[in-house]
C-alpha positions as CSV (number, residue, x, y, z in Angstrom):
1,X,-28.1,30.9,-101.3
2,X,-28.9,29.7,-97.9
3,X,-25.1,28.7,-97.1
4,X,-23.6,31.2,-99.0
5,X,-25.2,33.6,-96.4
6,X,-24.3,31.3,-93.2
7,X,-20.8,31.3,-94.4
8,X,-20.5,34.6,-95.4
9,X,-21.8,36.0,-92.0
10,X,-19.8,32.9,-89.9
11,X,-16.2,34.8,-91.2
12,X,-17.2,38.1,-90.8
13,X,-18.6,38.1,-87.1
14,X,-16.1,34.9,-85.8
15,X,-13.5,37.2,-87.3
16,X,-14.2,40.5,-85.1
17,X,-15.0,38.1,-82.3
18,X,-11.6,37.3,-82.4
19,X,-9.8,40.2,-83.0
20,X,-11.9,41.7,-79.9
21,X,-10.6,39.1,-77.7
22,X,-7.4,39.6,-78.9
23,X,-7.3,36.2,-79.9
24,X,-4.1,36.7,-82.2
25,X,-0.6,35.9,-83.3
26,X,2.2,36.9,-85.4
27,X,2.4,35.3,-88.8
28,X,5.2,34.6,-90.8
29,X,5.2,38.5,-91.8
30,X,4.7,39.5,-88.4
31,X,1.4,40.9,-88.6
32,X,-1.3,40.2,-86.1
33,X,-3.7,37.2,-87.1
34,X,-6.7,36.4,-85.5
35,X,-6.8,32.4,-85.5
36,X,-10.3,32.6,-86.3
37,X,-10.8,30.2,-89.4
38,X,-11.2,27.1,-87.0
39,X,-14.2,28.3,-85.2
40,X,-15.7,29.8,-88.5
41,X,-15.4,26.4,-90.0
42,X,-16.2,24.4,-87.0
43,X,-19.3,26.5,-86.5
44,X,-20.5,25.9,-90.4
45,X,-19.8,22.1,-89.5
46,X,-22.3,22.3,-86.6
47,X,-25.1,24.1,-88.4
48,X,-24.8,22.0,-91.7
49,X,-25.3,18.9,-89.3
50,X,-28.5,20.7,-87.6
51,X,-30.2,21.9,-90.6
52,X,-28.7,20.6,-93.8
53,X,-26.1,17.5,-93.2
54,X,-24.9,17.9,-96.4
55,X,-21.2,16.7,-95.6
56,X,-21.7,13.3,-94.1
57,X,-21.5,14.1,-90.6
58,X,-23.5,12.1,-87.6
59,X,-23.4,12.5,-84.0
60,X,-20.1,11.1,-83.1
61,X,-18.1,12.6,-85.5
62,X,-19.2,16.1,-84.3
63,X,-18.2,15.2,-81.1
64,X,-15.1,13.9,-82.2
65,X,-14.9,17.1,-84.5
66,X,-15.7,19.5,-81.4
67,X,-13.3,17.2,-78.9
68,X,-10.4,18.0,-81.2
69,X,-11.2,22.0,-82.3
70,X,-12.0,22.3,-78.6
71,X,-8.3,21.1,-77.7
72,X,-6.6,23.2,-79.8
73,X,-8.4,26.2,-79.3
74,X,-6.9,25.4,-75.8
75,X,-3.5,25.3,-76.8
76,X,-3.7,28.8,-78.9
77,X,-5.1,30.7,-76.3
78,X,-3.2,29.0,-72.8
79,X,-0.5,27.7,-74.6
80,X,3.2,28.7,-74.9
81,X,5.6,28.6,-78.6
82,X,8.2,25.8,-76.2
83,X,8.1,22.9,-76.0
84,X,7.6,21.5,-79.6
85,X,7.2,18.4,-81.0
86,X,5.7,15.1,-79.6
87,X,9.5,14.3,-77.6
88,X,9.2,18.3,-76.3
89,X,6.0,17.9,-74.4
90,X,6.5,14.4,-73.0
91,X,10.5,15.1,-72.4
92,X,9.3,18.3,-70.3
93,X,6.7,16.3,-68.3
94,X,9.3,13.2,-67.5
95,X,11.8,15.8,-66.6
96,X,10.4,18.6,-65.1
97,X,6.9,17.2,-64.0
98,X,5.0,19.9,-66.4
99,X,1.9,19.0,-68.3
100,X,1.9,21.0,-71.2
101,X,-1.5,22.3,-73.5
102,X,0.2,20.3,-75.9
103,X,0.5,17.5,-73.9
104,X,-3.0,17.9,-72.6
105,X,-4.2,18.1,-76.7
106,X,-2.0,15.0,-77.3
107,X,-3.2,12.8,-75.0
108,X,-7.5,13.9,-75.3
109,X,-6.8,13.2,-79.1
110,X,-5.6,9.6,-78.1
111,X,-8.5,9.1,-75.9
112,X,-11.0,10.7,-78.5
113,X,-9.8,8.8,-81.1
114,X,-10.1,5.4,-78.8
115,X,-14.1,6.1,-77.7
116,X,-14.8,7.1,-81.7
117,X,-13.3,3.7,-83.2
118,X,-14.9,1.7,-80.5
119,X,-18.2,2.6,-80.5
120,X,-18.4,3.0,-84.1
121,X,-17.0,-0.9,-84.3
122,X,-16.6,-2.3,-81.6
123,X,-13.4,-3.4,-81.0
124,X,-10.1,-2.0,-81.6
125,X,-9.1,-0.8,-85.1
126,X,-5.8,0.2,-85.5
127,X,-6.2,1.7,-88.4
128,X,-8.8,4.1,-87.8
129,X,-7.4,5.1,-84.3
130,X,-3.7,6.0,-86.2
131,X,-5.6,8.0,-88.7
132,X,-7.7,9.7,-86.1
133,X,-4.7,10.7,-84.2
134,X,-1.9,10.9,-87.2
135,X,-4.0,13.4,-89.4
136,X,-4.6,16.1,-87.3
137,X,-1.8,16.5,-85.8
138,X,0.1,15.8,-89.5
139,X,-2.0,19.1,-90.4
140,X,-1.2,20.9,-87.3
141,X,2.3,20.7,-88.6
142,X,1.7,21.8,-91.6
143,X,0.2,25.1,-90.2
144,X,3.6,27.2,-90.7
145,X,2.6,29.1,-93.8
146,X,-0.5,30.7,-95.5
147,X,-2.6,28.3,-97.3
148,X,-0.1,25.4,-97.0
149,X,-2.7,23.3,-95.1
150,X,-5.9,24.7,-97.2
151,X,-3.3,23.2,-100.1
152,X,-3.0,19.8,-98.5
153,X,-6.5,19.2,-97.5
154,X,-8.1,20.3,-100.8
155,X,-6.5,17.5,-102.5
156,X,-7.4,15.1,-99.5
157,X,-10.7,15.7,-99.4
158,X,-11.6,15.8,-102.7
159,X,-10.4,12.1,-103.2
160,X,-12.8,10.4,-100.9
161,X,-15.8,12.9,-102.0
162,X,-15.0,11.7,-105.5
163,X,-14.8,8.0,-104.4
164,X,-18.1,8.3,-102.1
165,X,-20.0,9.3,-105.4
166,X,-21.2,13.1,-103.3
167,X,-24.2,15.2,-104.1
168,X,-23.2,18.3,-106.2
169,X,-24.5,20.1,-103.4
170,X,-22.3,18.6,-101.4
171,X,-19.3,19.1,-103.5
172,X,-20.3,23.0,-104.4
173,X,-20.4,23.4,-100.6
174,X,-17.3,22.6,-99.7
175,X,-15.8,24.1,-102.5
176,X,-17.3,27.7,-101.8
177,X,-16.4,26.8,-98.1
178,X,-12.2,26.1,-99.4
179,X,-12.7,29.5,-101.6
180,X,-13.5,31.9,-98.6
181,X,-11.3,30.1,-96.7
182,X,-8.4,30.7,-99.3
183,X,-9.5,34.0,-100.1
184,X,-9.5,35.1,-95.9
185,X,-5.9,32.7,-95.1
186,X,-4.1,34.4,-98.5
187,X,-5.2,38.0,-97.7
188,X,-4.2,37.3,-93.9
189,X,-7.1,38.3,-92.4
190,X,-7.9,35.3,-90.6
191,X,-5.7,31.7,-89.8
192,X,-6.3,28.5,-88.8
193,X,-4.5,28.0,-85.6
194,X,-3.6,24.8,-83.9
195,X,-7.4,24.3,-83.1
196,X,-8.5,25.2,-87.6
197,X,-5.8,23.0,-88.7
198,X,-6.4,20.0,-86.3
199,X,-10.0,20.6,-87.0
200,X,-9.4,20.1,-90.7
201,X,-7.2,17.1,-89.7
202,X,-10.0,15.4,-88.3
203,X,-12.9,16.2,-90.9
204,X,-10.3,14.7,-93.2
205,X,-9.7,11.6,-91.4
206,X,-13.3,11.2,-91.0
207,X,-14.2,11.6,-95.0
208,X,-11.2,8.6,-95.2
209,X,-12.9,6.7,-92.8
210,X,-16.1,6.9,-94.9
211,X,-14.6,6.1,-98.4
212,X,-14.2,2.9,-97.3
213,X,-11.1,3.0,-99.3
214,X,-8.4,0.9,-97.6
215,X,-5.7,2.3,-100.3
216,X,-7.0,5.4,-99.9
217,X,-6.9,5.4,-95.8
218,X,-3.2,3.3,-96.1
219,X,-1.7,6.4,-98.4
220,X,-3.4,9.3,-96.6
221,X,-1.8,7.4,-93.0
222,X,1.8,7.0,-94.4
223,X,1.5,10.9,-95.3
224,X,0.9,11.4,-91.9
225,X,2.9,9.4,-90.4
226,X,5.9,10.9,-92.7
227,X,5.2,14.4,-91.8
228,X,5.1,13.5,-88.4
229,X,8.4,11.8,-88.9
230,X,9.6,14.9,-90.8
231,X,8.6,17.4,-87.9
232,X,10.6,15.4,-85.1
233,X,13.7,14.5,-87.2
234,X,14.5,18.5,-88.0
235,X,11.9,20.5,-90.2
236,X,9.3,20.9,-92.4
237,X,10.2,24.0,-93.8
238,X,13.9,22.5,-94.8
239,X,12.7,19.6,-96.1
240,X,10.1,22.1,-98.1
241,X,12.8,24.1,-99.5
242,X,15.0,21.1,-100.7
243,X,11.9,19.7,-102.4
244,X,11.8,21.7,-105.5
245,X,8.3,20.0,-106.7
246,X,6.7,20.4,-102.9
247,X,8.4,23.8,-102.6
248,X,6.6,25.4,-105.9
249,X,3.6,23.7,-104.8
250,X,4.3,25.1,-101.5
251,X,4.3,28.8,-102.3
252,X,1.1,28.6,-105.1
253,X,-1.0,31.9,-103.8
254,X,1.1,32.6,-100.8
255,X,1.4,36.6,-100.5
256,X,5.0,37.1,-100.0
């Protein structure tokens, strides 16, 4: 009951915090979103780690969690729709001597990512570093349409949780968290923003990390990787709609 209230109240206040601020944009429709879903879920992410740390989380990986939300957030509220794509921000900087927000989130992801898989190892794992970097911003790609992301992160999730034998409790939360998330993203009253769907990003890399799971970690990094590769070569969308499978997929629960 106990995080069914916390939830409950976390999307209903973050959400007229927003739309106060006017933190907003224009979704696919054209209506006036607030990007709110990030913080609501960031916030639940926080208090479950204070009180009930029923999703895994420790120290560092809210940090890394908060570095990352914190970053995007940035970029929503400071940042401009041009440049995109990793070759946009960096060709702007080498050729005009502008450091984007986007450029700025790029390159604190890197350095997060770098501090996280040293201290929790070490030394330098490649691995973990590409899927610390690679997954969020895969997901921030993603973000185009209404529940493409919520989609794409359910099945991610749920993998690992599986393979890391969870608690029910744990499971049930995150599944009531995905349904009011779903249930706020279809009805467009709230979205996730480059800071809610890099924030997902990173709890999923995080949950891979913890599986243990090399074939897991290897398959969710290629998917990464190819959306990444997908995004720079001409567009997610195209490559959606010439997908038949990914495009029906694609528009399960969308509002059109």
């Amino acid at each position: 009951m106990a995080f069914s209230i916390i939830i409950l109240l976390c999307f209903y206040l973050v959400t007229f915090c927003f739309n106060n601020l006017k933190w907003t944009v224009r979704n696919y429709k054209s209506r006036e979103v607030p990007y709110s879903i990030g913080a609501i879920l960031m916030i639940f992410l926080f208090v479950d780690y204070l009180f009930f740390k029923t999703l895994y989380q420790t120290g560092w990986n809210m940090v890394y969690l908060f570095l990352v939300w914190g970053l995007g957030l940035i970029d929503d509220v400071y940042g401009n729709p041009l440049p995109k794509g990793i070759k946009g921000h960096f060709g702007l900087f080498f050729t005009e001597k502008k450091c984007t927000t986007g450029l700025v989130k790029a390159l604190g992801i890197t350095l997060g990512a770098l501090v996280y898989a040293i201290v929790h190892t070490g030394h330098f794992p490649y691995y973990s570093v590409a899927l610390l970097i690679f997954i969020p911003h895969s997901m921030n790609l993603l973000d185009t349409k209404p529940l493409r992301v919520w989609k794409t992160a359910f099945v991610l999730l749920f993998v690992p949780l599986i393979v890391l034998n969870a608690s029910f409790l744990s499971i049930f939360v995150t599944i009531l968290l995905f349904l009011l998330w779903a249930i706020y993203e279809s009805a467009m009253k709230g979205m996730l923003g480059d800071n809610g769907a890099m924030l997902i990003g990173a709890w999923v890399a995080l949950v891979s990390l913890q599986s243990e799971s090399m074939i897991y970690q290897i398959t969710v990094l290629l998917f990464s990787v190819f959306i990444t590769w997908i995004a720079e070569r001409k567009s997610i969308q195209e490559w959606v709609e010439r997908t038949p499978i990914i495009r029906t997929f694609d528009q399960w629960g969308r509002v059109e």
